[in-house]
N, C-alpha and C positions, 0 to 999 in steps of 0.2 A: 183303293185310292181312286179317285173321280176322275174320268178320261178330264188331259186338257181341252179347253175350249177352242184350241185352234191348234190346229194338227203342224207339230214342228216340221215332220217328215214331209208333208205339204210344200211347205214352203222350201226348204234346202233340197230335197227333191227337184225340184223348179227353177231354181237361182242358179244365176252363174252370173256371181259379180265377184270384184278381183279383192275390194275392201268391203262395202257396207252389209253386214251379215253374217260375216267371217266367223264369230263365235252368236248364236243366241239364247239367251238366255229364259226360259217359261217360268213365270209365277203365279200359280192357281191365284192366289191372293195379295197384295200390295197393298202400302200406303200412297206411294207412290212409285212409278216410276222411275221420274225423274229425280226424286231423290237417290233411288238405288243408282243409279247410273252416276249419279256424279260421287255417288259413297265408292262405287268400283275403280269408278276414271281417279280418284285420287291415290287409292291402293296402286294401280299402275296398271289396268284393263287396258287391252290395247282396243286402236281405233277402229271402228267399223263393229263394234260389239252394241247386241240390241236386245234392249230388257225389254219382255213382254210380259203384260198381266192381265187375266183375266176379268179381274175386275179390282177396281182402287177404293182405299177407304178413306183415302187423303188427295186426292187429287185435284192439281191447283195449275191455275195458266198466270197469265201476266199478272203482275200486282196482285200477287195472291189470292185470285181469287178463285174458289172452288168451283171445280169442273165435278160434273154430276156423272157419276160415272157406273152404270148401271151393265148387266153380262149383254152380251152381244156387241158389241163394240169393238174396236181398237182403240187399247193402250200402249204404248211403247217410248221410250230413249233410246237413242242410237252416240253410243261416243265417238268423238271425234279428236282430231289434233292436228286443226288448221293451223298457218301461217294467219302473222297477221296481215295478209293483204286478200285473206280469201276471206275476213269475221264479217268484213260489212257486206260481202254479199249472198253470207251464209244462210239467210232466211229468204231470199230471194231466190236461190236453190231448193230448200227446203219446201217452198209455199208451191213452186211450180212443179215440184215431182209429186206434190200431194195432187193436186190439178189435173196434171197429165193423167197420174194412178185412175183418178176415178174417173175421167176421160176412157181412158183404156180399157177401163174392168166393166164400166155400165154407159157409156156413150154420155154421160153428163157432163155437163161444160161448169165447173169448177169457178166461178169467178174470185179475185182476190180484193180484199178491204185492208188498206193499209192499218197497222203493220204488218200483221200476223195470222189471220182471219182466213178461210175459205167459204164462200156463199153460194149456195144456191136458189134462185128466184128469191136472193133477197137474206135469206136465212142462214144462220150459221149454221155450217157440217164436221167444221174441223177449227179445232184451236192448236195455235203452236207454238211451243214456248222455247228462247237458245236460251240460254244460260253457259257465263264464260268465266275460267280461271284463268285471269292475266299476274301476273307478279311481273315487275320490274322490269315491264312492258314486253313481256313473251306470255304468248298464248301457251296454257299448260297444256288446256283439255276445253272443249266446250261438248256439252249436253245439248242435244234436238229431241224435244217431247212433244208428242203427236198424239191428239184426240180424238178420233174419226167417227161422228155417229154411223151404226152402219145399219145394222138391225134390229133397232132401238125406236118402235114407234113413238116417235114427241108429242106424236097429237094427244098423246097419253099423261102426257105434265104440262100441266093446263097454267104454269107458271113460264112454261118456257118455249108453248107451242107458237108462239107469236113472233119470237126470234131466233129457235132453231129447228131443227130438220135434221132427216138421217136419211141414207141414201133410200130405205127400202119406202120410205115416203113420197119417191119418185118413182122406182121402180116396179114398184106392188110385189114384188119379190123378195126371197131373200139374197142378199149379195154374199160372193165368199170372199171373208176376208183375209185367207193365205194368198188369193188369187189378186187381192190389191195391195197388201204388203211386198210381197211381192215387184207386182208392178213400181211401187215408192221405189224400194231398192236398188231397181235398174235404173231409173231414173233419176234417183237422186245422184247415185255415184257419178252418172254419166255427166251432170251439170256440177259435182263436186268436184269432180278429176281436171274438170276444162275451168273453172276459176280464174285460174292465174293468166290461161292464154285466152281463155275467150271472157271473159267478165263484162266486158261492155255489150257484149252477144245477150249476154244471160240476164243484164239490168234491162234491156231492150226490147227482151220476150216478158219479163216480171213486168216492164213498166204496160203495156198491153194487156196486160190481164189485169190491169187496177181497176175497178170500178169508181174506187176515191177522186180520179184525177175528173176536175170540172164541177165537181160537186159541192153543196152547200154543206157542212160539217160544224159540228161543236166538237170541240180539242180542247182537254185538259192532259197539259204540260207540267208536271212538275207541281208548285202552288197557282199554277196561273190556266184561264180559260178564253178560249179564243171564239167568234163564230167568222166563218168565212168561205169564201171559195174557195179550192184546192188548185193554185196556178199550174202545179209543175213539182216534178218529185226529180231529184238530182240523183247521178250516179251514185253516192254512198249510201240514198234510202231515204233522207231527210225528204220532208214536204216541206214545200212554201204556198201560203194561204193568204190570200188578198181580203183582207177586213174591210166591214161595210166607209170605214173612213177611208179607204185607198192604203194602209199601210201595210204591205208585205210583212207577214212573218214566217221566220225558216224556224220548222218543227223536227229538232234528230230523235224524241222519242215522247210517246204521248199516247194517248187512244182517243180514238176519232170515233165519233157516232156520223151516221150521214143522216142527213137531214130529212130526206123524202122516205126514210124507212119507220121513221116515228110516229 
């Protein structure tokens, strides 16, 4: 049987968080994820349980769209079972432990692209996708799936070397990635657990790490497409974008390109 690609004992060895990581789960191979994770979270996996795989043969971010997902990387879900007063700041925790992690693990400063997005000089490093079961308006379970180029030279996919990056593209090395999982983990919990009491703390540090705020963007909403400048992003997450005629519009979900990256 093939050693796994990232040493479990590494990481639990290393960890000391009280939820996120509690149980983890290795998949030499995957379709996804984030599917396995919300196939587990409906079976009744408890929270803080984090699928990892080595490499994905379905792997998909917002609006379906496929995430290239080649070995040396991290892939992972981690389940959850917030309150709903912690879902809309769920990604906002999520985005900033990715950030910090790689902060931590290799001194690069992580910037965030509204929604879900982490960049480096510009380039995408990490995709992040929640995904939530509500029924009859109670949170069942939600899914965090994280995409972290790590080891994965881009200059090498000559389709995607223009808009992503992976950390050893900055650090001419190889980075380890139990050593950033890791780091997420402590981080995340520590900005998961404080939610409820510090939440406006935690949109306060996310809103500072936006790149999007001030910036020229095209937003497609839904069937509709905006261009504009990004005024101001509100405690729930929404953006509001001042259009070339003056008319404010508030964006709670969408994907934004910025302007000066095209």
């Amino acid at each position: 049987m093939d050693e796994p690609f990232i040493s479990l004992s590494d990481i639990q060895n290393n960890l000391h968080t009280c939820l996120m990581g509690r149980e983890i789960i290795y998949l030499p191979e995957t379709a996804s994820t984030q599917t396995t994770a919300m196939d587990m979270a409906r079976k009744g996996s408890q929270a803080g349980t984090l699928v990892i795989t080595g490499k994905q043969t379905e792997g998909h971010g917002r609006l379906k769209r496929l995430w290239v997902s080649p070995q040396g990387n991290i892939y992972m879900s981690l389940i959850l079972r917030p309150n709903q007063n912690q879902l809309s700041r769920l990604i906002m925790a999520a985005s900033l432990a990715v950030s910090f992690a790689i902060e931590n693990t290799t001194g690069l400063i992580g910037e965030l692209k509204w929604p879900n997005d982490i960049l480096i000089d510009g380039k995408k490093v990490c995709g992040m996708l929640v995904e939530n079961d509500i029924r009859d308006g109670q949170v069942n379970f939600s899914a965090v799936g994280l995409g972290i180029n790590v080891n994965t030279d881009m200059q090498s996919y000559p389709e995607l070397k223009g808009i992503a990056t992976s950390l050893i593209n900055h650090t001419g090395k190889p980075v380890s990635c139990e050593k950033l999982i890791v780091s997420f983990l402590h981080e995340f919990e520590r900005l998961y657990l404080g939610l409820n009491e510090y939440g406006e703390c935690i949109f306060e540090m996310w809103r500072k790490r936006l790149i999007t705020l001030g910036k020229e963007v095209d937003v497609t909403s839904g069937k509709d497409t905006y261009r504009g400048i990004v005024e101001s992003v509100v405690p729930d997450g929404s953006l509001k974008i001042r259009l070339a005629d003056g008319n404010l519009v508030h964006i709670v979900a969408g994907d934004v390109s910025l302007r000066h990256a095209e």
